[in-house]
Backbone bond lengths (Angstrom), bond angles and torsions (degrees), N, CA, C in turn:
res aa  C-N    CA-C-N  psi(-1)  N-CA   C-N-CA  omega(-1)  CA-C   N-CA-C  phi
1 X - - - 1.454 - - 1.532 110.09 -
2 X 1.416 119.87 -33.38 1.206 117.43 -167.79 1.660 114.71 -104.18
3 X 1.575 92.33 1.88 1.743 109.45 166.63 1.576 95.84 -96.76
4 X 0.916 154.27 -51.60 1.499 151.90 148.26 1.477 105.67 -23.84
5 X 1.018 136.93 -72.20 1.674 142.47 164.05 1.785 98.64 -20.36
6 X 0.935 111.81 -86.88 1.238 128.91 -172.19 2.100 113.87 -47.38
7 X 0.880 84.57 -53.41 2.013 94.39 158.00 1.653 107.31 -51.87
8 X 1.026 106.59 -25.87 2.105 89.64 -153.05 1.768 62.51 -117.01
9 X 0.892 161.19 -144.95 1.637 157.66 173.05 1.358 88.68 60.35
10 X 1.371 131.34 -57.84 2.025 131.28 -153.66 1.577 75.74 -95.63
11 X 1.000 157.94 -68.48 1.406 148.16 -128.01 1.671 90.27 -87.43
12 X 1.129 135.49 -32.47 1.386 139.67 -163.81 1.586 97.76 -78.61
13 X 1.529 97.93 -48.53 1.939 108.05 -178.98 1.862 95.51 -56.47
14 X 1.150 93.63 -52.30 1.652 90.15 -147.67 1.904 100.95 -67.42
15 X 1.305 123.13 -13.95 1.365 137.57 -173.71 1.272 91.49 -66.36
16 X 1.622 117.07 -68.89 1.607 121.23 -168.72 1.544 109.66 -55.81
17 X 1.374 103.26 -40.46 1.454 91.95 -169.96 2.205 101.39 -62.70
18 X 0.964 98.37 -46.96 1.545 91.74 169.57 1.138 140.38 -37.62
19 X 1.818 102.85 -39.33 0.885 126.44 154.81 1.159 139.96 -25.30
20 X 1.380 108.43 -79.10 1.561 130.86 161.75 1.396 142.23 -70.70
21 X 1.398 96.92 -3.22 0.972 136.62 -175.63 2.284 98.81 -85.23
22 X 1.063 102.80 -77.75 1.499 119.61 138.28 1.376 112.95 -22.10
23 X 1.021 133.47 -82.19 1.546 121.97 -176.66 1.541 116.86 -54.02
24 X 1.213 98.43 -31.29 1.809 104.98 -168.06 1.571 88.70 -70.44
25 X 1.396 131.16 -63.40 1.442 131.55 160.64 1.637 99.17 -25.21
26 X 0.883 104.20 -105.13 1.666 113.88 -164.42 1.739 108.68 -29.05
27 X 1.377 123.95 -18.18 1.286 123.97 176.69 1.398 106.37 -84.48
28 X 1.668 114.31 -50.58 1.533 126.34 171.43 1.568 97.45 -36.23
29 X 1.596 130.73 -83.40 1.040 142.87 -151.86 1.568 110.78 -46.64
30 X 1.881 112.57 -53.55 1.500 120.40 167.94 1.621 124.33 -38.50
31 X 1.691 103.11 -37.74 1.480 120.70 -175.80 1.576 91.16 -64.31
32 X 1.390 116.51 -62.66 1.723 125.53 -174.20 1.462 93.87 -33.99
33 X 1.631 112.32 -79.38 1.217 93.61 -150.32 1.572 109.52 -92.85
34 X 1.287 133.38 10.17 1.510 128.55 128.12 1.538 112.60 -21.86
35 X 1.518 122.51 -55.31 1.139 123.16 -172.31 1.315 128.45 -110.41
36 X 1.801 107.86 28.53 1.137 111.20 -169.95 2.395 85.16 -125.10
37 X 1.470 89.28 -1.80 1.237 75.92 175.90 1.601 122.57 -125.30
38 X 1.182 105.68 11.04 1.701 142.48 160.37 1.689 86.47 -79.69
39 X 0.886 137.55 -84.53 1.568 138.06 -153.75 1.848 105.46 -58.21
40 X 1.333 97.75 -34.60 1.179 97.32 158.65 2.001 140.95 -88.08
41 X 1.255 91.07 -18.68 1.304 102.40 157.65 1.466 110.63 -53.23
42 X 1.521 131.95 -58.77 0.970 170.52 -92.54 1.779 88.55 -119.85
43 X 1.402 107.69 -81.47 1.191 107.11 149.28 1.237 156.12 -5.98
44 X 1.377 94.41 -64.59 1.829 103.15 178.46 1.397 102.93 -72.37
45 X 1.589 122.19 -44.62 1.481 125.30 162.67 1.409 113.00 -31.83
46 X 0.956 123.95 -84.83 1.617 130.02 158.13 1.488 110.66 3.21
47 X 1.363 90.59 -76.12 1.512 100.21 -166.23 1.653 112.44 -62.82
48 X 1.604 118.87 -44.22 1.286 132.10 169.36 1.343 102.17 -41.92
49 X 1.206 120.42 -50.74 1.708 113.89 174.62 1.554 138.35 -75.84
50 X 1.605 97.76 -9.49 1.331 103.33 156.96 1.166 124.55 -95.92
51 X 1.437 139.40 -14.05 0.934 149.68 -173.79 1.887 96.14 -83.16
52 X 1.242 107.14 -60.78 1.873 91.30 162.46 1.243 144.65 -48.78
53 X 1.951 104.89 -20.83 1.222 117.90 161.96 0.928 126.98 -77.26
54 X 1.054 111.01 -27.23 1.889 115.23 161.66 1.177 120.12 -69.19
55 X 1.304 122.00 -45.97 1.488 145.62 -169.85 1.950 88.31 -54.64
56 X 1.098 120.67 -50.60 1.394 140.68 -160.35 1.675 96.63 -87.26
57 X 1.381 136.49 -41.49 1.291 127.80 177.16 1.286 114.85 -73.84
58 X 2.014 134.04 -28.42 0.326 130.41 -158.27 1.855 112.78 -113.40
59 X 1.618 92.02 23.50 1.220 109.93 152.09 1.207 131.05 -117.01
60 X 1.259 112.67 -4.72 1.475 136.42 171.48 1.476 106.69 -86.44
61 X 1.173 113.41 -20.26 1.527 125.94 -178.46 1.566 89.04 -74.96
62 X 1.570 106.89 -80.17 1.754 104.59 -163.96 1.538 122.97 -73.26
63 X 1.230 103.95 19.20 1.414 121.37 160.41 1.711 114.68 -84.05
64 X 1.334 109.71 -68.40 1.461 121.18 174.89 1.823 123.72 -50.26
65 X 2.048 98.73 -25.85 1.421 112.89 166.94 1.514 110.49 -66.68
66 X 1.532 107.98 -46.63 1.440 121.80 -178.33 1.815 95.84 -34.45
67 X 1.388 91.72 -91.71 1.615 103.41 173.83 1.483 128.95 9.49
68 X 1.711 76.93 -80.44 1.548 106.49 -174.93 1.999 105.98 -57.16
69 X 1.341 121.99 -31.99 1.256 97.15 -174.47 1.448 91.71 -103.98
70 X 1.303 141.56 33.50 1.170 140.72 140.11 1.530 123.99 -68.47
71 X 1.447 104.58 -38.39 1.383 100.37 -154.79 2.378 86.48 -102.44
72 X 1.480 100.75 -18.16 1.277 106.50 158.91 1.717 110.65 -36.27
73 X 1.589 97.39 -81.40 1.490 115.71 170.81 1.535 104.56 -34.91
74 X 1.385 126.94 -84.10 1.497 108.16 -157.20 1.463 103.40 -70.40
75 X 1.444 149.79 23.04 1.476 157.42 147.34 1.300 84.21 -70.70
76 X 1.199 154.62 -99.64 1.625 178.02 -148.43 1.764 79.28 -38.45
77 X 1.276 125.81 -99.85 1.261 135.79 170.24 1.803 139.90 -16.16
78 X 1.546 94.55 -49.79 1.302 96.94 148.63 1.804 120.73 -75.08
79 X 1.099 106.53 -53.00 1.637 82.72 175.28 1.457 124.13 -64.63
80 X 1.070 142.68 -64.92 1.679 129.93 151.97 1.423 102.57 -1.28
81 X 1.233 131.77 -43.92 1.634 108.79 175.81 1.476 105.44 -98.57
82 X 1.107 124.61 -11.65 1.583 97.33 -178.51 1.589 97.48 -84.82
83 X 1.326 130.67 -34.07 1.667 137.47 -176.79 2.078 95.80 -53.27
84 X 1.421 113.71 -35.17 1.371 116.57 -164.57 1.599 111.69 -93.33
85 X 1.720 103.42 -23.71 1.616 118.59 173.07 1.714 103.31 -76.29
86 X 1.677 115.88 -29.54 1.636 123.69 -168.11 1.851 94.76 -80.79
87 X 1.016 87.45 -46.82 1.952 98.15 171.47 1.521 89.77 -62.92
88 X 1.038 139.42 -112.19 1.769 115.50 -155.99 1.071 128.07 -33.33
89 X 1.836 137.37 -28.27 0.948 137.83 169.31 1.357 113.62 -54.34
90 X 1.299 114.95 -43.80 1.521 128.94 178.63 1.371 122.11 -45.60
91 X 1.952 100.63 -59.05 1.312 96.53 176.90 1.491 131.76 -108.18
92 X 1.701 99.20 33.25 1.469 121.64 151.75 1.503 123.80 -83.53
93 X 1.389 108.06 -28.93 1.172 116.04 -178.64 2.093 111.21 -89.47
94 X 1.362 97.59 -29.45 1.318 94.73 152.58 1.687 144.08 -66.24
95 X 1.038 87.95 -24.93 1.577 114.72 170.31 1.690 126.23 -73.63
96 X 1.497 78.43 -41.77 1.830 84.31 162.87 0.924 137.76 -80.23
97 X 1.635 106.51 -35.43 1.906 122.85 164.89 1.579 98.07 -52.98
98 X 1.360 129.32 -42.09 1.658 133.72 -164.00 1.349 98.50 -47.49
99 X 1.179 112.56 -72.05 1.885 154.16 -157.71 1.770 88.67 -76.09
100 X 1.083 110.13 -47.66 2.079 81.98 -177.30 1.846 107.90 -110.31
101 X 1.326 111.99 34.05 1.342 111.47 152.90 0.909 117.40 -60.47
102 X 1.713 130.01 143.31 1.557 131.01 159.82 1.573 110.07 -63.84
103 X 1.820 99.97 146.97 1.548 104.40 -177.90 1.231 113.59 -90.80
C-alpha cells in the first residue's frame, strides 16, 4: 500500500514537472508570438508608408509628365511658326528677286 502511495506520489511529481515544464513552453511560445506580432505590426506600418510614398511619387511623376507634354506642345507650336515665319521669309525673298530683275 505504501509502495502504491509512493508510485502515484512519483507520477503526481513527474505530471507537475510536465506541467510546468508546458507552461514555461507555452509562455516561451506567447513571448514568440508577442513578438512575431509587434514585428508585424511594425510591418504593415512600413508598408502603409511606402505605399504613400509611392502614392506621392507617382504624382510627382504625372505632374512632371504634365509639364513635359506642355513644353512638348509649345516645342510643336513654336516650330509651326518658325517653318511658317521661314515660309514668309521665302516668299519675301521671292518677291524681291521678281521686282529687282533686269527688264
Amino acid at each position: 500500500d505504501h509502495t502504491q502511495l509512493n508510485a502515484v506520489e512519483a507520477r503526481a511529481n513527474s505530471t507537475e514537472s510536465e506541467l510546468l515544464y508546458c507552461q514555461e513552453q507555452a509562455h516561451g511560445l506567447q513571448q514568440n508570438l508577442d513578438q512575431e506580432c509587434e514585428h508585424s505590426r511594425s510591418l504593415s506600418v512600413e508598408l502603409q508608408q511606402s505605399r504613400e510614398h509611392c502614392a506621392a511619387l507617382k504624382a510627382d511623376l504625372q505632374e512632371a509628365l504634365g509639364k513635359l507634354q506642355r513644353v512638348l506642345n509649345d516645342r510643336a507650336s513654336l516650330q509651326s511658326e518658325i517653318d511658317r515665319l521661314h515660309g514668309d521669309l521665302d516668299k519675301a525673298r521671292d518677291s524681291e528677286c521678281s521686282t529687282a530683275l533686269p527688264l
